[in-house]
N, C-alpha and C positions, 0 to 999 in steps of 0.2 A: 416225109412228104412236106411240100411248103406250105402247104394249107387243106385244113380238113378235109376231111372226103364225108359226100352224104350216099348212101344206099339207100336207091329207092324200089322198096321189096312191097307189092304187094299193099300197096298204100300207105307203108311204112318208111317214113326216112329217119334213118340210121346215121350216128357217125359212126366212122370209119377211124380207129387208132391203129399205130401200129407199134409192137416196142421189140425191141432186136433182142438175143441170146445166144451168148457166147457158150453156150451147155445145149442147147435146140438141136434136134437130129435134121427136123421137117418143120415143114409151117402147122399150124394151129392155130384153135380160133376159139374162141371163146365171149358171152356178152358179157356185156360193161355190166356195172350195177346199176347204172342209169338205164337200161336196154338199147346200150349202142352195141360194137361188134371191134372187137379186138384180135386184131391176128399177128401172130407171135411168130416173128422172121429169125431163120438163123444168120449167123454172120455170114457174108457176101450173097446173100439171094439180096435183088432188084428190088425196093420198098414198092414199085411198080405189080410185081408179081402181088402183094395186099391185097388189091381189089379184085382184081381177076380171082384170085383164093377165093375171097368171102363169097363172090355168086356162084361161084360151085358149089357151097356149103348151103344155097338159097334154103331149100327143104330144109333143113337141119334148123338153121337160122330160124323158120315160120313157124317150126314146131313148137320151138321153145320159148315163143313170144307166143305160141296160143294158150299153152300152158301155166302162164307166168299170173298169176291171181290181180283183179283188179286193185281199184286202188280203195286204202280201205284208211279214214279219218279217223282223227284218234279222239274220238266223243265217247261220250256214258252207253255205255252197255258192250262197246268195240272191244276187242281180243288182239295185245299186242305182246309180243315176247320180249321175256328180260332175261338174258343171258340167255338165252334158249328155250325158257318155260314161261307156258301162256297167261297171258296177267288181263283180266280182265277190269277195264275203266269203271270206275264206282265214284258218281257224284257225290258228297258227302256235304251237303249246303250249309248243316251247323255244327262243321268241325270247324277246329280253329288251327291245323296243324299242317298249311302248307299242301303239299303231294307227299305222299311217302307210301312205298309197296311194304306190303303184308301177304302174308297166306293165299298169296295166288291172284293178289287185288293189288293195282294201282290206285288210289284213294285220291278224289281233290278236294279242296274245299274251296270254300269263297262261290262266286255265280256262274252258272252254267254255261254262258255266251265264253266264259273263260277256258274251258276245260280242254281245247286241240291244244292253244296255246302253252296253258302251263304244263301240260302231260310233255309237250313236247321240250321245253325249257328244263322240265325235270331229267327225263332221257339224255340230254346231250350234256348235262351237270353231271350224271352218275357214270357216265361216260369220261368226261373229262378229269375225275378225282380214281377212275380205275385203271384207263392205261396210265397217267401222271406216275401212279404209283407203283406199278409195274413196271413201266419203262425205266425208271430208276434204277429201283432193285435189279434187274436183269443187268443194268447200266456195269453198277458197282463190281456182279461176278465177274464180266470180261474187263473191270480195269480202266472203264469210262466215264465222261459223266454228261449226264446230258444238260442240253441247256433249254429251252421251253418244249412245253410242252402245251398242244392246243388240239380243240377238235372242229371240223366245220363240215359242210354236207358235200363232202366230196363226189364224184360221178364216177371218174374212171379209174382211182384207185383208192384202196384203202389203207393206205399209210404214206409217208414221204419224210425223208431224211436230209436235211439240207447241211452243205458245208458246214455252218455254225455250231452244229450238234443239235439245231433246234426239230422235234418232232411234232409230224402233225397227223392227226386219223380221222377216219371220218365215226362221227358220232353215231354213226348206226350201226355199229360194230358192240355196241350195248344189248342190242339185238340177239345176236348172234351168242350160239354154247360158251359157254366158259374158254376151252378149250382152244375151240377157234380164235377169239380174241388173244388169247396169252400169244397163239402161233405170229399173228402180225404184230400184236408188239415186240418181240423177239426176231423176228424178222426187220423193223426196221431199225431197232436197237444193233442188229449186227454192222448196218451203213455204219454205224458210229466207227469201225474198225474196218471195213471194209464196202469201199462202194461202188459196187459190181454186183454179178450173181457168178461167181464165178465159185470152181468148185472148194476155193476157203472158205469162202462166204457162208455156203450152204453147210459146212461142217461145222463153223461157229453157230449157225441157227440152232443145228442138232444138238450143242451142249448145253441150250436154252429149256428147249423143248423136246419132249420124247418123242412126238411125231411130229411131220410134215407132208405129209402126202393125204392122212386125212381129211385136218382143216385146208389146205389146199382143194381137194374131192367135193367138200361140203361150200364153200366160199362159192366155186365157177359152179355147181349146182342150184345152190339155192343164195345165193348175194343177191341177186336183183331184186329176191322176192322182198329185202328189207327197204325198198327203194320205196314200195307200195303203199308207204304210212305216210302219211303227212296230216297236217292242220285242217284239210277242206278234203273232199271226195274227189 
């Protein structure tokens, strides 16, 4: 498309992505992590036919935006997940030891006015020094190497593999199971050999990681809901 599309559902305005597949039987659709609306064209269907898609899916679309948990600040007492288990935020006003999780606790120190802030500086750090190191290793089995490695708050997808070898994710994949994250960095560590989704591509993922279809199941299920965290309410 030449320029964005907005759906307007229901007092909702959406963007409208669309990304093509050379593997796709049909259209699909699926929400962004930001809670826009992504419909997945096969090769030679009209980027046209998108829109028309997604408001046929309207219902589907409104459910899943009702369902989807407000938004929830990362202050003292809040419930945010690390790798998948729930860590709840503990001001800790006369430690002198940074952010650091323990036993089911995200811990900060220093003043309270601080605590969205560095909770969240912490999160996109533990984030950046896990795929860094991951994407590596994974790098090395197939015979590549990567070249940066960064994370920033991505919207509509959660990974990207640019010519240069350089990788980037979004840092709320720190979030998310164990599992899951190994699958996207293994996923965009295959670009590094192949950049397509074509049926190579997906074979190299598979000798990455033992599955793909789950963390795929759990991502377009529950990804949006790690969008919900931020610094303020």
């Amino acid at each position: 498309m030449n320029k964005p599309l907005l759906l307007h559902m229901d007092g909702h305005d959406l963007s409208l992505a669309v990304r093509r597949s050379g593997t796709a039987g049909r259209m699909s659709l699926r929400l962004a992590p930001g809670g826009g609306v992504v419909v997945v064209l096969p090769l030679g269907v009209p980027e046209a036919e998108a829109e028309r898609f997604a408001k046929s899916q309207r219902d589907w679309i409104l459910a899943r935006l009702r369902a989807m948990p407000g938004r929830v600040a990362l202050i003292a007492g809040a419930t945010v997940p690390l790798l998948g288990m729930p860590h709840v935020i503990q001001h800790q006003p006369a430690a002198r030891r940074g952010v650091w999780a323990e036993d089911g606790v995200i811990n900060v120190s220093g003043r309270e006015e601080h605590v969205p802030r560095r909770v969240a500086e912490f999160l996109r750090e533990e984030a950046r020094l896990l795929v860094a190191h991951r994407a590596r290793d994974l790098a090395v089995r197939i015979g590549r190497k990567v070249g940066r490695v960064g994370v920033r708050d991505t919207r509509s997808r959660w990974g990207s593999c640019s010519s240069d070898g350089s990788l980037s994710f979004s840092w709320r994949l720190v979030m998310a199971p164990d599992w899951v994250l190994d699958y996207v960095v293994a996923h965009e560590v295959a670009h590094l050999v192949e950049m397509n989704h074509g049926p190579e591509f997906w074979r190299l993922v598979e000798t990455m990681v033992a599955d793909i279809k789950a963390p795929k199941a759990w991502l377009k299920r529950h990804g949006p809901e790690l969008h919900c965290y931020g610094t303020s309410p």
